[in-house]
C-alpha positions as CSV (number, residue, x, y, z in Angstrom):
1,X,9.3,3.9,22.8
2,X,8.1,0.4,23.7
3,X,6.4,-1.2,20.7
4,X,3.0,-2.7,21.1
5,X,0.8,-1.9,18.0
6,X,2.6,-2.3,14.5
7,X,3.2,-4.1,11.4
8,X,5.3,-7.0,9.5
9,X,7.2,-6.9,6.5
10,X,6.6,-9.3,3.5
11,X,4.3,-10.3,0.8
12,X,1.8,-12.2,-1.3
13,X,1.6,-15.0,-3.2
14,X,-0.8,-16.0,-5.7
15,X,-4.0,-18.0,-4.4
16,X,-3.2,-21.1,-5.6
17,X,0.2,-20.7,-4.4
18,X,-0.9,-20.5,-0.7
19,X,-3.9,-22.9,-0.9
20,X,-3.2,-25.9,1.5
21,X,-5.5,-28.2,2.9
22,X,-9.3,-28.0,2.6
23,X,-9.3,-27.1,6.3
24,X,-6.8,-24.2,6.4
25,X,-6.3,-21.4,4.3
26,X,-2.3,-21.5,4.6
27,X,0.2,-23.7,5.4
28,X,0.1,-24.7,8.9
29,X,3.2,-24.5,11.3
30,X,3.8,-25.3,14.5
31,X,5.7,-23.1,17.2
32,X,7.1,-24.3,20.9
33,X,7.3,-21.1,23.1
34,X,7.0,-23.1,26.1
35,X,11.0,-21.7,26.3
36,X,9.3,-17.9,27.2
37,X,6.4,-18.9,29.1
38,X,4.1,-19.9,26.2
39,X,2.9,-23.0,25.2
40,X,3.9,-24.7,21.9
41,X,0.6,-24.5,19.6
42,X,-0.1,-25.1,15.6
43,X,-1.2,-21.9,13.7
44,X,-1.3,-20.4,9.8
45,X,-1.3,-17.2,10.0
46,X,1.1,-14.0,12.5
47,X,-1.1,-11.3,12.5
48,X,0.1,-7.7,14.2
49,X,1.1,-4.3,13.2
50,X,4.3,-1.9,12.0
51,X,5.7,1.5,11.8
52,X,7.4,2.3,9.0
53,X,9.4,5.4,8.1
54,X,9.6,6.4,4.0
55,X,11.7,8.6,2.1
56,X,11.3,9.5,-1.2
57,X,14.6,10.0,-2.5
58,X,13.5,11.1,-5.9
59,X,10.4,11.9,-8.4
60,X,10.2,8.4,-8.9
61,X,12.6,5.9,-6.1
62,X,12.6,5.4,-2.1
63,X,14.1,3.9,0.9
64,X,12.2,2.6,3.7
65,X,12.7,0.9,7.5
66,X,10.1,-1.0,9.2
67,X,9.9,-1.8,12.4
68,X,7.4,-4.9,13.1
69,X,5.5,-6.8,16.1
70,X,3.8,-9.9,15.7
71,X,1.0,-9.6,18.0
72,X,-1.1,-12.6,17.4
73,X,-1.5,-16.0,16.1
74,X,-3.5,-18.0,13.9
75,X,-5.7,-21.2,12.8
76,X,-7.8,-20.3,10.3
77,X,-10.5,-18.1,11.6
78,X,-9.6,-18.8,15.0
79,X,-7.1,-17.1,17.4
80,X,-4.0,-18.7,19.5
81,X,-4.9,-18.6,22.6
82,X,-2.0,-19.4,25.5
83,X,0.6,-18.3,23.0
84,X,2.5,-15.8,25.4
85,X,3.1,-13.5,22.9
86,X,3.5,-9.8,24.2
87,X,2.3,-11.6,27.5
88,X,5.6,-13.5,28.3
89,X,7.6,-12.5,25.0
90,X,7.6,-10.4,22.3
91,X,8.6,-10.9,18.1
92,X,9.9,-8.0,16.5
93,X,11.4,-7.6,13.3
94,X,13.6,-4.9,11.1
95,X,13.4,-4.7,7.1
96,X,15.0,-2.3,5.2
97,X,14.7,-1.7,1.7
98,X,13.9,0.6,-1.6
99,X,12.4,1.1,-5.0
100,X,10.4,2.8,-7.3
101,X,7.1,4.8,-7.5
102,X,4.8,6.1,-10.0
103,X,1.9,8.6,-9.6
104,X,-1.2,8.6,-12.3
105,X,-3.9,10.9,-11.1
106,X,-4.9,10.1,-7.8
107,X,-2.8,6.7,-7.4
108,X,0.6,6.3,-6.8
109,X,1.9,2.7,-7.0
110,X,5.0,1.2,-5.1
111,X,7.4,-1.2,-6.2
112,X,9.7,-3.1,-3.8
113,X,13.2,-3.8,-5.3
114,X,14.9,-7.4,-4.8
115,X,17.2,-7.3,-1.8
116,X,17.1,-5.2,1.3
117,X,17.3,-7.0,4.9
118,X,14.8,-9.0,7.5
119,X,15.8,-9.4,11.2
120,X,13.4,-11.4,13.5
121,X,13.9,-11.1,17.0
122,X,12.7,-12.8,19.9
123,X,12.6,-10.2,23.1
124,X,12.2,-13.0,26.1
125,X,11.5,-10.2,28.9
126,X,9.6,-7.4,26.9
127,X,12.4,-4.7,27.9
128,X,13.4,-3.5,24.3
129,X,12.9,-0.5,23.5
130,X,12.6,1.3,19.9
131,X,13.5,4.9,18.5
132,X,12.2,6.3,14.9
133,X,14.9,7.9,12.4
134,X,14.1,10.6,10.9
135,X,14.8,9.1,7.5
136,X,14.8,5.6,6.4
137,X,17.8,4.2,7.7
138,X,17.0,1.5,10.4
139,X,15.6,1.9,13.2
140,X,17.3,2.7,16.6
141,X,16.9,-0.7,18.2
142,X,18.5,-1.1,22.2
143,X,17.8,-5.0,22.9
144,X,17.3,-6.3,26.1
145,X,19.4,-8.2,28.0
146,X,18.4,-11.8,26.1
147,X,17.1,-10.8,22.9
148,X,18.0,-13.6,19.9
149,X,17.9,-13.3,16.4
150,X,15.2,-16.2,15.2
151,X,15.4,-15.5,11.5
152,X,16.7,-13.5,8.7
153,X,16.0,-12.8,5.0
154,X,15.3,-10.6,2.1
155,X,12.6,-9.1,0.1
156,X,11.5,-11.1,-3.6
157,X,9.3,-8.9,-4.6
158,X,6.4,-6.2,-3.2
159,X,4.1,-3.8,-4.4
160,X,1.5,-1.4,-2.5
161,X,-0.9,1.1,-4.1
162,X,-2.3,4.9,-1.9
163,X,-5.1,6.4,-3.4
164,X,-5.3,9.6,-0.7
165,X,-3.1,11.6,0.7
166,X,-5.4,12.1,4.0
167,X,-5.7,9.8,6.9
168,X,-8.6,7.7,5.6
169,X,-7.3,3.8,5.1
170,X,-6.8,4.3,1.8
171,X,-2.8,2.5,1.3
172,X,-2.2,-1.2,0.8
173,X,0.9,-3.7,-0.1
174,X,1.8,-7.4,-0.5
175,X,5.4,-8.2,0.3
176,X,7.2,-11.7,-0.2
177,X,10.4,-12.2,1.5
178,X,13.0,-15.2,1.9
179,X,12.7,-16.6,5.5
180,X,16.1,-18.3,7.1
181,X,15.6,-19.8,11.0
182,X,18.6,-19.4,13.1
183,X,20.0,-22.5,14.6
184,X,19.3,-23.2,17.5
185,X,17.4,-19.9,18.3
186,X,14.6,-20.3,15.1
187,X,14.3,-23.8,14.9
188,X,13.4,-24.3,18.0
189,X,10.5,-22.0,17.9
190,X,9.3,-22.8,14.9
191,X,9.7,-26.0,14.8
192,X,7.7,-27.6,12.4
193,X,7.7,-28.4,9.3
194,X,11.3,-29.3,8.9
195,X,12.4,-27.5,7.0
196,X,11.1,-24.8,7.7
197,X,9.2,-22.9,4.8
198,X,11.2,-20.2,3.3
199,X,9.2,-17.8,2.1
200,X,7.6,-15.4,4.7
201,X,3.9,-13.5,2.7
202,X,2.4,-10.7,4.0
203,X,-0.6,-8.3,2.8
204,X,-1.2,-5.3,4.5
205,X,-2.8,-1.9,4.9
206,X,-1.6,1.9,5.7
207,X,-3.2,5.3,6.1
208,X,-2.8,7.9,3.2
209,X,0.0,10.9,3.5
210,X,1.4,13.2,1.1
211,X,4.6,12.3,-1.0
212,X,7.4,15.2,-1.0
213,X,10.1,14.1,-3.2
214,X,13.2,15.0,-0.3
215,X,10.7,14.5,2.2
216,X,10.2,11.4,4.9
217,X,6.5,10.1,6.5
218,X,6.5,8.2,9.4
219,X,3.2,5.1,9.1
220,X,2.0,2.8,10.5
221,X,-0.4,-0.2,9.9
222,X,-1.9,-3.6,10.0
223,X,-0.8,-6.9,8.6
224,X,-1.2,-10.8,7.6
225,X,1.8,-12.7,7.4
226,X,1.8,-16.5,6.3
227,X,4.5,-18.5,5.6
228,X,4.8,-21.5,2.0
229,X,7.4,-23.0,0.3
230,X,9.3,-21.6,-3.0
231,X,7.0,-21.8,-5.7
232,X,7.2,-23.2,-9.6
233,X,8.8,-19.7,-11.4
234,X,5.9,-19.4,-13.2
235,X,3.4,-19.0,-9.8
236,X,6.4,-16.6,-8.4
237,X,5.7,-14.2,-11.9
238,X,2.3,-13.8,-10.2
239,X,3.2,-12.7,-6.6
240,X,3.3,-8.9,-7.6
241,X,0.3,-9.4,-8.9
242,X,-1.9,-11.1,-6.3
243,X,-0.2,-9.0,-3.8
244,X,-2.4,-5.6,-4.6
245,X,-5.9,-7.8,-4.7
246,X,-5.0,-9.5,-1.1
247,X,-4.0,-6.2,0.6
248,X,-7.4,-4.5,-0.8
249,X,-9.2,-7.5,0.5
250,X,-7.5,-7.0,3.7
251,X,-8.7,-3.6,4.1
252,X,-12.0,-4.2,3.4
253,X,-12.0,-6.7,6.0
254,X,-11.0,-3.9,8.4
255,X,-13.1,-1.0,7.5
């Protein structure tokens, strides 16, 4: 299937972690996609959306495989315009990962282990094309003809809480992964700052579905995905914790 409307993977930092200047939110970056038929613009913020298959392996662990599109940009309240993203070229991304879960009455809440894997692509001509598994193994991915990898990394830490098991937007998660550019491929779309940051934050939301320990569910959702430095170990302690309070906030903002 061609993918249009999904997610990205990653996570959430603390507030005072990801304050920057008075004038923006999050850390600003700049991107040159004048490569692809863009133009080269400054932005804070990759918003788009994801589908992600989970299986619950046990009562209380799980794999998982996202598949992610980055379908807009950024400045504070304001979009990117003349970006040429999904226009001229699309981002995509795989993560795969697991970890643990724990149900008390109506809530169930998700803990991301340490590790897993993040693949950013760039897709110059928009001709990749995407297949679901059936389980959460990764996703079957046929590139196009020029597709390069732009980044890679792993997950820190994430946690996500569902408080339904219908289709009401009732599911959210922070996610904080490491972020390496490629060179050449990254670094010369993203190019600035130098270097680049190297954590990649995202908070998100997803629709409720039952959990079947053996079973698999197939979601999707929206997400916000900023980018900051490595912070002092003792604002990294509070990433899991910020990370629930910034996805609810997110789905508020889209109910």
């Amino acid at each position: 299937m061609k993918l249009k409307n999904f997610f990205s993977v990653a996570a959430i930092a603390a507030s005072a972690a990801l304050a920057a200047t008075s004038a923006n939110a999050f850390p600003q970056f700049t991107v040159d996609a004048t490569a692809y038929g863009g133009s080269t613009f400054q932005a804070d913020k990759i918003t788009g959306g994801y589908n992600e298959v989970i299986t619950f392996t046990s009562g209380s662990t799980f794999n998982l495989s996202l598949l992610v599109n980055f379908g807009q940009f950024f400045n504070g309240p304001t979009q990117v315009l003349s970006t040429g993203i999904n226009n001229d070229y699309q981002l995509y991304a795989t993560f795969t990962g697991s970890g643990t879960y724990s149900t008390s009455g109506s809530s169930t809440s998700f803990s991301l282990d340490p590790g897993g894997s993040l693949a950013v692509y760039l897709d110059p001509d928009l001709d990749t094309t995407f297949s679901a598994p059936a389980t959460a193994v990764p996703w079957g991915v046929t590139p196009g003809t020029s597709d390069v990898l732009i980044a890679t990394g792993a997950a820190i830490i994430g946690n996500g809480s569902l408080t339904c098991s219908g289709s009401n937007n009732c599911g959210s998660f922070g996610q904080t992964t490491s972020f390496t550019l490629t060179d050449p491929a990254g670094t010369s779309f993203f190019t600035m700052p130098v270097p680049f940051y190297d954590m990649a934050i995202t908070t998100g939301q997803f629709n409720g579905f039952p959990i079947v320990v053996g079973g698999s569910q197939l979601l999707n959702g929206s997400a916000d995905t900023v980018f900051q430095r490595v912070p002092e170990p003792g604002t990294l302690a509070l990433i899991g914790l910020a990370a629930l309070g910034l996805g609810v906030g997110t789905r508020r903002r889209a109910s």
